[in-house]
C-alpha positions in Angstrom: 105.4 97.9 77.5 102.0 98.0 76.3 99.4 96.4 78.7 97.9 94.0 76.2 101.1 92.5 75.7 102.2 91.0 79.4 98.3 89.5 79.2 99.1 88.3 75.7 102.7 86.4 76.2 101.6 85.0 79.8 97.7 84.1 79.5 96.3 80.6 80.0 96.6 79.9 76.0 98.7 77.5 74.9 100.5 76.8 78.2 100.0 74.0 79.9 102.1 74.3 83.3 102.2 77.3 85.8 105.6 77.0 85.2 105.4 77.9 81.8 103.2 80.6 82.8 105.3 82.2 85.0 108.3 81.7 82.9 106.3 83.8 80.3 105.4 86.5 82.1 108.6 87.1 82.8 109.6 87.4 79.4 106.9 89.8 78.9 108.2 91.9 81.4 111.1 92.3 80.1 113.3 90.2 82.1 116.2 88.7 80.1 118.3 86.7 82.4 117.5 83.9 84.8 120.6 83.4 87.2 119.8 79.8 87.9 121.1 77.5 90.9 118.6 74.5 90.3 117.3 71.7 93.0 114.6 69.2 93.3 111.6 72.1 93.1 113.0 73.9 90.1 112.6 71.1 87.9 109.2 72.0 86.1 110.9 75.3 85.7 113.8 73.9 83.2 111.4 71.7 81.6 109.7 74.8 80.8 112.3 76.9 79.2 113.4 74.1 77.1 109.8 74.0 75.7 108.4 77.3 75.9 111.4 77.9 73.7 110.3 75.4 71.4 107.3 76.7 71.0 108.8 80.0 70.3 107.4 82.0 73.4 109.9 84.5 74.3 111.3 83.4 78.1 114.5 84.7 79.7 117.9 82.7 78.8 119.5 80.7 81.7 122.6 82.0 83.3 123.8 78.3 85.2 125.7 79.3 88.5 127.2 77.1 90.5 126.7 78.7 93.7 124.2 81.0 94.8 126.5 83.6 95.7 127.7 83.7 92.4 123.6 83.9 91.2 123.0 86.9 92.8 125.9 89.4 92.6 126.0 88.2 89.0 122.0 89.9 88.9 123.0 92.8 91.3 125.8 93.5 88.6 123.7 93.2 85.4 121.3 95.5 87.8 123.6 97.9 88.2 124.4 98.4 84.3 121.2 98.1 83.2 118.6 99.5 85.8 117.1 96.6 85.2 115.5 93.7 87.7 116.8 90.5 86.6 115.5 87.2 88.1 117.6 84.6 90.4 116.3 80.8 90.6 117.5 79.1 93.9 116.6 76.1 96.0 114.1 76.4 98.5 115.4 77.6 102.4 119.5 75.9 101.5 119.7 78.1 98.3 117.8 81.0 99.9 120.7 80.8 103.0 123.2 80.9 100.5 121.7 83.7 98.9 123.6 85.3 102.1 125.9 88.6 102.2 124.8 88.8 98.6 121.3 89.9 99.4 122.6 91.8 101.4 124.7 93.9 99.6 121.8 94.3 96.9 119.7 95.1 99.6 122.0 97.8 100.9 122.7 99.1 96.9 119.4 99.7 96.4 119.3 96.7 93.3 116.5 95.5 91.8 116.3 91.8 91.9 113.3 89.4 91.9 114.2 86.5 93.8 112.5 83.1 92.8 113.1 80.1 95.6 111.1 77.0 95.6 109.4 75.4 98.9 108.8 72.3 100.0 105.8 70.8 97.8 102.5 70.5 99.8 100.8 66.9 98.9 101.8 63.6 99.6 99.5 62.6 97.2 101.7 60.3 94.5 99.1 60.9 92.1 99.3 64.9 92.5 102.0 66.2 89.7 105.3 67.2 91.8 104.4 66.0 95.4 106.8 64.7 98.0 109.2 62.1 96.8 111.9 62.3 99.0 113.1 62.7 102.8 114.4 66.3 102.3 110.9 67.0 101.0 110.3 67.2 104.7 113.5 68.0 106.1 113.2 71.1 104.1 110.0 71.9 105.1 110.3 75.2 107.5 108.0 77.1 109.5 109.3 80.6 108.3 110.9 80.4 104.7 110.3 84.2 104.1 111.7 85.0 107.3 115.6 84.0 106.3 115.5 86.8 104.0 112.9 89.1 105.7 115.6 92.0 107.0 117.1 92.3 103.5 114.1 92.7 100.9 111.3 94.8 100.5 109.0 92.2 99.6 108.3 89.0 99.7 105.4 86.6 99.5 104.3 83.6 98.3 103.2 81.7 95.0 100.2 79.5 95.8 97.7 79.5 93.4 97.7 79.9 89.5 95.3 82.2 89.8 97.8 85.1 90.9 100.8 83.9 89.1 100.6 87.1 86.9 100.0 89.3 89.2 102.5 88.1 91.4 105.4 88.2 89.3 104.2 92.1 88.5 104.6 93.1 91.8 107.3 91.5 92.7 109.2 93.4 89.7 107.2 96.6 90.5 108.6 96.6 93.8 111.8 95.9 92.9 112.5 98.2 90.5 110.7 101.4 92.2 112.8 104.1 94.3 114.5 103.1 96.6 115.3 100.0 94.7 115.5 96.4 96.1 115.4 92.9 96.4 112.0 91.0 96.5 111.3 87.5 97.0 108.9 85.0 96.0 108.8 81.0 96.5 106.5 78.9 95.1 105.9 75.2 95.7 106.9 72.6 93.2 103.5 70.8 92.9 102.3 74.8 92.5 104.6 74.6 89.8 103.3 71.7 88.2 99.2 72.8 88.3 97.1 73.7 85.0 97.4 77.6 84.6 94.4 80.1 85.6 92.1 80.4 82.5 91.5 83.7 80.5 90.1 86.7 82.8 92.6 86.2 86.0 95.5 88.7 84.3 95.4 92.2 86.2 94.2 94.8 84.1 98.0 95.5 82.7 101.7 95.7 83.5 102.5 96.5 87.1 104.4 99.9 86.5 107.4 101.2 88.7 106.9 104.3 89.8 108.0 107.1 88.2 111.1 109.4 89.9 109.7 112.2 92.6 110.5 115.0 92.3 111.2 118.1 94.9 108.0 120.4 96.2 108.2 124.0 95.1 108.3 124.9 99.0 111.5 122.7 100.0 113.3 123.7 96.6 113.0 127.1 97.0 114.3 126.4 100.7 117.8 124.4 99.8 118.0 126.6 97.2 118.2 129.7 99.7 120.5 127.9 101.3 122.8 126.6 98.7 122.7 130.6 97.3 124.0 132.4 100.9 126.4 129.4 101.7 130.3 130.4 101.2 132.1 126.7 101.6 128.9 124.1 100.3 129.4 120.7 99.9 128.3 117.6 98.3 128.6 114.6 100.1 127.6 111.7 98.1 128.3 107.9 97.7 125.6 106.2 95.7 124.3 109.1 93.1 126.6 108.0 90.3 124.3 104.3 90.7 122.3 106.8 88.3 124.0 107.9 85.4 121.7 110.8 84.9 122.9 112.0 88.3 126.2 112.4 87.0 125.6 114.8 84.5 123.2 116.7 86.9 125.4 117.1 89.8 128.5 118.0 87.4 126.1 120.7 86.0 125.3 121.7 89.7 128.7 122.3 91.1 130.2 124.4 87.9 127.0 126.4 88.7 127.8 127.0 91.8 131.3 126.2 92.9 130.6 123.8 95.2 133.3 121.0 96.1 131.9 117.4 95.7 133.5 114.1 97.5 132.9 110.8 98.5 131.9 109.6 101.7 134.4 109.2 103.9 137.6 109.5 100.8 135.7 106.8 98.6 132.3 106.4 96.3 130.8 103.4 94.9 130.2 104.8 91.8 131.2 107.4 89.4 129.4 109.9 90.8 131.6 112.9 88.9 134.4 112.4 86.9 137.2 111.5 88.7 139.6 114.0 86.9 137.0 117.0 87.5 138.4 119.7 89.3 135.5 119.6 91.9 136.1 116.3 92.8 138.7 116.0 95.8 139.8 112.8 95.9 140.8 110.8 99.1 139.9 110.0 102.7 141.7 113.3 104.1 140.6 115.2 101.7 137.4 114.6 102.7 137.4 114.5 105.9 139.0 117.9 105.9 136.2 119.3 103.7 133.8 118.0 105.8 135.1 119.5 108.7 135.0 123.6 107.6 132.2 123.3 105.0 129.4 125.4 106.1 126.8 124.1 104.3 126.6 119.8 103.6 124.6 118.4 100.8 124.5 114.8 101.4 123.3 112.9 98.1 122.8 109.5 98.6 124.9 108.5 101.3 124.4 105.8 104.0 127.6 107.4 106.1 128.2 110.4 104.9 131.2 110.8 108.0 132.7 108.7 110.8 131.2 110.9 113.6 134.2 109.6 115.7 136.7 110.8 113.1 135.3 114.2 111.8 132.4 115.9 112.6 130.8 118.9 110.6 131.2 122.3 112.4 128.8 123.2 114.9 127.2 126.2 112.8 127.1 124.2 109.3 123.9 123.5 107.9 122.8 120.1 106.8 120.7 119.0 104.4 120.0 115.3 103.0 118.9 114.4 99.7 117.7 111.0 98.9 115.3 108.4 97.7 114.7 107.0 101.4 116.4 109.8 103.5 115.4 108.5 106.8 117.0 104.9 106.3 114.5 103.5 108.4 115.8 99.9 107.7 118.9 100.8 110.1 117.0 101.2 113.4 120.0 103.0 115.2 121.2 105.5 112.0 122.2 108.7 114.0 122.7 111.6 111.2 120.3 114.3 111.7 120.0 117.2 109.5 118.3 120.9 109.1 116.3 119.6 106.0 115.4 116.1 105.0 114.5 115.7 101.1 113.0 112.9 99.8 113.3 112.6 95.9 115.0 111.0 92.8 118.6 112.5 93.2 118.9 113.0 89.2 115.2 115.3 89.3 116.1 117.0 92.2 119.8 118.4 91.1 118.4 119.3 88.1 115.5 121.3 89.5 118.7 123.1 92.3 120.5 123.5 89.1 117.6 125.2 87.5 116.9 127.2 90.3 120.0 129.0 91.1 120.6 129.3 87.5 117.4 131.4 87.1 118.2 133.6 90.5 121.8 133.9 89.5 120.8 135.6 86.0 119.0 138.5 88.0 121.1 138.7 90.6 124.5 139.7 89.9 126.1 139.1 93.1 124.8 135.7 93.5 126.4 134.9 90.1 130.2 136.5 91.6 129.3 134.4 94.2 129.1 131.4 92.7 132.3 132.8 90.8 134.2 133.4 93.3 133.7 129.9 95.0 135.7 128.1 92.4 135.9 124.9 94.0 136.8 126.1 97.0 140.2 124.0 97.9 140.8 121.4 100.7 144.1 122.2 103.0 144.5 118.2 102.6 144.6 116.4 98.8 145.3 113.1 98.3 148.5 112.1 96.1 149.0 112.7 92.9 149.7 109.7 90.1 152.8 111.4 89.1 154.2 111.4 92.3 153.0 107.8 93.5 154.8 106.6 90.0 158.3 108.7 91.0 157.5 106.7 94.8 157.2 103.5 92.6 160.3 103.8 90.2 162.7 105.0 93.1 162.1 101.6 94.5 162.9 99.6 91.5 161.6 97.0 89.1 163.2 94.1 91.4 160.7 95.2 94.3 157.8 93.5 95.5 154.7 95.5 93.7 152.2 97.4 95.9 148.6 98.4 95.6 149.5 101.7 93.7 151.8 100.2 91.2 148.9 97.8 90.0 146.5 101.0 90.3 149.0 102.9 87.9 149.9 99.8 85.6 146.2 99.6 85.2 145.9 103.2 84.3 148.2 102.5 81.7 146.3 99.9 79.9 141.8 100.6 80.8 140.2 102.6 78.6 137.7 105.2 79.0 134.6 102.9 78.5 136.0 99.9 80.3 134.0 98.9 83.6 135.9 98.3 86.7 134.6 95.9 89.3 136.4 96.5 93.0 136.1 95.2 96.0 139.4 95.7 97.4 139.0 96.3 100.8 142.0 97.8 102.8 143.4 98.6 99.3 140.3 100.5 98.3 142.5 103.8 99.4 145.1 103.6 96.4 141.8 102.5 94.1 139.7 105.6 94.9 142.7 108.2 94.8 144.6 107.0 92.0 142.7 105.1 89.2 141.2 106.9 86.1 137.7 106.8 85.6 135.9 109.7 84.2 132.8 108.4 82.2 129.2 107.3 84.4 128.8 103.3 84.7 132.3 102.8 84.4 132.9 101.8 88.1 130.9 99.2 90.6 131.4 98.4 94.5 129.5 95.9 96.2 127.5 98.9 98.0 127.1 96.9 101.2 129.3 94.5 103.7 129.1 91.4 102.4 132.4 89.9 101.2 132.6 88.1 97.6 130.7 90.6 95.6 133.3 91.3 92.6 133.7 88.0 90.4 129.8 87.4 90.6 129.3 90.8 89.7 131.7 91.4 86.9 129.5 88.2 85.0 126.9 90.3 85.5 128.0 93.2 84.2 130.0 91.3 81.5 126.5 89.6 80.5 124.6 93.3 80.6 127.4 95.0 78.5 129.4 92.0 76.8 131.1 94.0 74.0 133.0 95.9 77.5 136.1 94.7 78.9 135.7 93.9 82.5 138.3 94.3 85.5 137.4 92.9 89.0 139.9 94.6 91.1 139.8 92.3 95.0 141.7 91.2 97.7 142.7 87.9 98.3 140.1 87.4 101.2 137.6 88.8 99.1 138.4 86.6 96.2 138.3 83.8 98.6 134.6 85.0 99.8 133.2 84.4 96.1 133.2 81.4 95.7 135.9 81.8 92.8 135.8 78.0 91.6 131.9 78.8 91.1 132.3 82.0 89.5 134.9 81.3 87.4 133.1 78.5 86.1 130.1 80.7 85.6 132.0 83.1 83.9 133.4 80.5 81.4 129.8 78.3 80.7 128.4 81.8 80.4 130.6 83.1 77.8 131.0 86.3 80.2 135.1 86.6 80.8 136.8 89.0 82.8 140.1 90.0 84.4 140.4 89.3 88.3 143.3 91.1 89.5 143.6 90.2 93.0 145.7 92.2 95.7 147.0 89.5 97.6 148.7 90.5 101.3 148.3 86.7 102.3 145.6 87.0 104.6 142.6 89.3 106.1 143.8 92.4 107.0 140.9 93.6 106.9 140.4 91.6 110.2 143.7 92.6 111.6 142.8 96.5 111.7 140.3 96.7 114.0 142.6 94.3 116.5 145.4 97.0 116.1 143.5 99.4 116.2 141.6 98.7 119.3 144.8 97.7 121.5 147.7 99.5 120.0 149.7 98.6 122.7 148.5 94.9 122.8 149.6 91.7 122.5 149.0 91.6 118.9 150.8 95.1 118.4 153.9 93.5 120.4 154.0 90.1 118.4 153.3 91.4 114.9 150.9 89.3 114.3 147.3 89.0 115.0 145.2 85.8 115.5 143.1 84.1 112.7 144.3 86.4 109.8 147.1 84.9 108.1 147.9 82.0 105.9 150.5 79.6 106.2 150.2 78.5 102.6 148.2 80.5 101.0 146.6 79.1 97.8 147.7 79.6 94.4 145.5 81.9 92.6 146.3 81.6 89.5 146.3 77.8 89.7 142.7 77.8 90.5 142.3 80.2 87.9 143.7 77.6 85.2 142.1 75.1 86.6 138.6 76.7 86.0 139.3 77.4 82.0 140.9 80.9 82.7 144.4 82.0 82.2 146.6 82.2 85.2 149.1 84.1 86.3 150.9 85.3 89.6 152.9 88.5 89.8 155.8 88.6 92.4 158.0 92.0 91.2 157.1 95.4 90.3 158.5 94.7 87.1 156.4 91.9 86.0 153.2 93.7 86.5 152.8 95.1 82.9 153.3 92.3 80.9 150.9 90.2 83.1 148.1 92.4 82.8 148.8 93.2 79.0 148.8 89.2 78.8 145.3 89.0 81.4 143.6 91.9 79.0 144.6 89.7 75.8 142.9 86.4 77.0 140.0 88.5 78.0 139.9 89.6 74.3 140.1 86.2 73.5 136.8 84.7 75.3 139.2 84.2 78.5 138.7 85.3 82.0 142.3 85.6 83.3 143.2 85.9 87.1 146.5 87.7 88.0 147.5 87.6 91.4 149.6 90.2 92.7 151.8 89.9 95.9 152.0 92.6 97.3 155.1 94.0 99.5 
């Protein structure tokens, strides 16, 4: 972006509304989506689009969502294709409190997302362009707007003069968009909204800039690097790298280097952080936890919880080291994982530099290179099943049998293809997911990347919208399909021209919730009954009803036999324009 051009498509000239000024500097930025759930105060804003585009002044399209929730995993999703910030339009402090678990999880992923919520217009004046005209003008009027949202973005700030609407909109989109990554927020009155823009001379002096990756020092490479070189069992803990694509290549580079072992955190990662299929990859929770347990040396890349200290602990004499954007996580005031050497950089610039390192110090020193040789991956005593032998567990039971999570993980195998991206939010069936489906190439797998519930159908439009000639697959639980507001998103999905496949693991309730009762009193009350309170449903409701209902195909799956032909059907109305829901219940 060159700096005369944000200053050229959003100056004063020819716009007559800050609206229209702020909808153009957008569009000079870069931003191509607006994920829009309009009210009273966004009404100069869709005047706007309609006749900035008129005009022929480049402004982001309109993505309509019926729900907030929908808005903003729907921009957390075209985030994380993209890297990209992507704006979301909601209605002053109701739409930002729907915004809910959503921003959280964005906030937690580390996505870039500029939120845009209106306030309550300042005059009363009825000759003053968009004043107060109703009674929720007042009722809507709060002390602390910012504050709903305070814990879960980086920024936020408000739009109250034309003056600084460029300038505004540049940071918020700076900020979003720099290491670590992250929500920012900015509302803006509705009579704001309505005001003359600033004249020429208020733009800043250019773009606002992320900034650019950092890298490691010279001192705390050649450090880690020491390290990694006389360790015998490293490592790599990591979650969140693969959010990178670049850090895919990097860390697979890295371990055949050195023969380290990499996992996920705690059996699972939210992204594909090395191919699945690599041999350095050991898949599964006890896997990992095993490795954990004798490595001697613990790169942790990008990881929130990199163990459950009250499942598995590292040995006493391992070494520790943590490599991250933000590796103090001082947005979780009680985080409790200390290590030898705390790295802050860009994970992609820092493997590479490791990988350069010990590349140079293996060529001229022969038995650092056997040693990296004779590492080989070094095994774990626990693996996690194979496909082959889930699918001999699957046909000994018989086509007649009520499917499970691994038969859909292994139908599914049968039919994705390399470059298709896979949306899962699971949930107690995340297990079967992580140790059995196939994905090999970087961006082809999301997860919510924090605890809010109703992520995946939001986020597949998302990346639907940011990659549309890809064939999406949301992969959720019943509760979790329930959480997203599927009516909303479904509709979403169909307006938008964005369709997907939701294949939904239904068990009939939240087990999820049922766990931790178990759990907690295995010899309870619960235990005894074999049931536990406020988890179940009576009558559950009929997925793939709704999923008719809302312009997608529908279809429910009650035998292990019917599960190919119902997703073969599902992929084929995707192909179609479709989204198609098919609603698996589960022994």
């Amino acid at each position: 972006m060159h700096p005369d051009e944000v200053r050229v498509a959003s100056g004063a000239a020819g716009l007559s509304t800050v609206a229209e000024q702020l909808l153009a500097t957008l569009g000079a930025y870069g931003v191509e989506r607006i994920f829009l759930n309009p009210g009273t105060d966004t009404a100069p804003l869709q005047e706007a689009v309609l006749r900035l585009g008129q005009a022929g002044v480049a402004v982001p399209s309109v993505v309509l969502c019926p729900h907030e929730t929908v808005a903003m995993a729907a921009a957390h999703g075209y985030w994380k294709v993209t890297r990209r910030p992507q704006c979301v339009m909601v209605h002053v402090d109701v739409g930002t409190q729907n915004l809910g678990a959503m921003l959280h999880d964005a906030f937690r992923d580390r996505a870039g997302v500029l939120v845009i919520a209106g306030r309550a217009p300042y005059s009363i004046d009825p000759d003053v362009a968009g004043s107060r005209d109703g009674p929720i003008h007042w009722q809507q009027d709060v002390p602390d707007q910012a504050g709903i949202v305070r814990s879960y973005v980086k920024w936020a700030v408000e739009l109250s003069r034309p003056d600084i609407v460029e300038r505004t909109i540049g940071r918020g989109l700076q900020i979003a968009a720099s290491a670590p990554a992250g929500p920012t927020y900015i509302s803006v009155a509705r009579d704001v909204l309505m005001e003359p823009p600033a004249g020429p001379g208020t733009a800043a002096s250019g773009p606002f800039r992320p900034a650019a990756p950092a890298a490691l020092s010279p001192e705390a490479l050649a450090e880690v690097a020491t390290l990694l070189a006389g360790a015998a069992r490293p490592l790599v803990v990591t979650s969140a790298s693969g959010r990178d694509p670049a850090a895919v290549e990097e860390l697979r580079k890295f371990v055949e280097l050195t023969g380290a072992t990499a996992v996920g955190a705690s059996g699972t990662s939210q992204a594909v952080c090395l191919p699945w299929s690599h041999p350095s990859w050991a898949r599964g929770g006890a896997a990992a936890a095993d490795l954990v347990a004798r490595a001697d040396l613990l790169l942790v890349v990008e990881c929130d919880v990199p163990w459950i200290p009250s499942r598995v602990q590292p040995a006493a004499d391992a070494r520790i080291v943590h490599l991250d954007p933000d590796p103090v996580h001082a947005d979780m005031p009680l985080w409790s994982f200390t290590a030898d050497l705390v790295l802050q950089a860009d994970s992609a610039v820092a493997l590479r530099q490791l990988h350069d390192e010990l590349a140079r110090r293996a060529a001229t020193d022969a038995l650092l290179a056997e040693r990296f040789r004779a590492r080989s991956s070094w095994p774990s005593a626990a693996g996690a099943a194979s496909a082959e032998a889930a699918g001999a567990t699957a046909r000994d039971r018989g086509g007649d049998a009520a499917p499970t999570a691994t038969d859909v993980v292994l139908a599914l195998n049968e039919l994705l293809r390399e470059d298709d991206l896979v949306v899962e939010e699971a949930i107690t069936n995340t297990g079967p997911v992580h140790e059995l489906l196939e994905r090999s190439l970087p961006g082809t797998f999301f997860m919510p990347g924090g605890p809010g519930l109703g992520w995946a159908l939001g986020g597949a439009i998302g990346v639907k919208l940011a990659r549309p000639a890809a064939r999406v697959v949301a992969i959720v639980g019943d509760g979790t399909f329930l959480f997203a507001a599927p009516t909303a998103a479904l509709l979403a999905a169909s307006e938008a021209g964005a369709p997907f496949v939701a294949v939904v693991l239904n068990n009939a309730g939240y087990n999820a919730a049922a766990q931790p009762v178990l759990r907690l009193f295995p010899d309870g009350s619960s235990a005894h009954a074999g049931q536990v309170v406020g988890t179940r449903f009576a009558r559950p409701v009929e997925f793939a009803t709704l999923g008719q209902a809302c312009h997608a195909h529908g279809e429910t799956v009650r035998k292990q036999s019917e599960l190919a032909g119902a997703l073969a059907r599902a992929f084929a109305a995707e192909s179609d324009g479709r989204s198609a829901v098919v609603d698996v219940l589960l022994a």
